[in-house]
N, C-alpha and C positions, 0 to 999 in steps of 0.2 A: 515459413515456420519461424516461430519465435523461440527460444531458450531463455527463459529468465534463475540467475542465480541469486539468492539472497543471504544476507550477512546481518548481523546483529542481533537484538532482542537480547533476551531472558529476567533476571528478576530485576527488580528497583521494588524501594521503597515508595508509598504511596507519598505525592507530590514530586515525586524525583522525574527524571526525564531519558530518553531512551531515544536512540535513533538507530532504524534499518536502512539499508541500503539493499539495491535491487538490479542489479547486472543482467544485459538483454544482449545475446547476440545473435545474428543472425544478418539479412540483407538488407530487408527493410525496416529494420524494427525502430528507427526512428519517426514511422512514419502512424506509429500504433499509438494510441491514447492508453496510459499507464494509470494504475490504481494500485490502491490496499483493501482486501477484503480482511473482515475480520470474523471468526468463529469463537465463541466463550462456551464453556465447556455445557453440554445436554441441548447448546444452542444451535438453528441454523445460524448459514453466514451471513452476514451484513455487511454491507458496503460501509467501507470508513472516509474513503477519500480518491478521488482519482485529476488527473491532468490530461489537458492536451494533446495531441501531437502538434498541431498548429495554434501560435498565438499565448499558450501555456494556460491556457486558463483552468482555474481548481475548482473543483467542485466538493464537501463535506458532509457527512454525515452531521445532524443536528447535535449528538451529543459528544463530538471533539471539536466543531466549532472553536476558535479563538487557543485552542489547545494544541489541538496535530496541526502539522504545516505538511505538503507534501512538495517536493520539487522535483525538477531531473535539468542533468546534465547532459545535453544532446551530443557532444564531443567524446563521452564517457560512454556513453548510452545506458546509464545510470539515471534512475530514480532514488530519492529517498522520502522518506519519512522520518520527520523529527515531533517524537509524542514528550511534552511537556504534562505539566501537572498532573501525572496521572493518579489516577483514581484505581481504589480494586475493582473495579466493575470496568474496567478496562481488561484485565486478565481474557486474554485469549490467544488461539493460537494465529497469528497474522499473514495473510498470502500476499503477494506479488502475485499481479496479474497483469495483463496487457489486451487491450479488446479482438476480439475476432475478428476483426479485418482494417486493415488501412486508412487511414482519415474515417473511422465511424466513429461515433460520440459513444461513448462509455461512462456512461451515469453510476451501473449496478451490478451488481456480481452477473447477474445473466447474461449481459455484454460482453464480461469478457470470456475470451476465447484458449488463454494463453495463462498456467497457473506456475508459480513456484512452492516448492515442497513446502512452504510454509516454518515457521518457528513462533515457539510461545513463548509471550509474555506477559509474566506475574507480575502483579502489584498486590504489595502485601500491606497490610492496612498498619 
């Protein structure tokens, strides 16, 4: 079992920037590939961005590209998310997630296995 807690979000101004962080504990939870889904309000979720367990490599949604970063700190066993230039069309509520099982590849929201309550964030135009 995984536990993810997460921290940050809420409003900025459009162009401003925002970073969540995403707290995992458990036995193995270094071992899970970590994401951010995203939800915008009447919408389903959509994948914004996820990493790794091994090797670190990120994967992005085409339209935060160049914009969201996502990282983690395996010592921590902390993820973040750092959302630069945001846009109002960014506006939504953001999960912490971690994939359904151990070294499996986690592309897209149905991967993962592992949800944090989530928090929204506005961008106001």
């Amino acid at each position: 079992q995984v536990q993810l807690v997460e921290s940050g979000g809420g409003w900025v101004q459009a162009g401003g920037s925002l970073r969540r962080s995403c707290a995992a504990s458990g036995r193995t939870c270094r071992s899970y590939a970590r994401g951010w889904i995203g939800q915008a309000p009447g919408q389903e979720s959509e994948f914004v961005a996820t990493i790794r367990a091994r090797g670190g490599r990120t994967d992005y949604a085409d339209s935060v590209k160049g914009r969201f970063t996502i990282s983690r700190d395996n010592a921590l066993n902390t993820v973040y998310l750092q959302m630069n230039s945001l846009k109002p069309e960014d506006t939504a509520v953001y999960y912490c997630a971690a994939a359904r099982a151990p070294w499996m590849l986690a592309t897209n929201a149905r991967d993962m296995g592992f949800w944090g309550k989530g928090s929204l964030v506005t961008v106001s135009s």
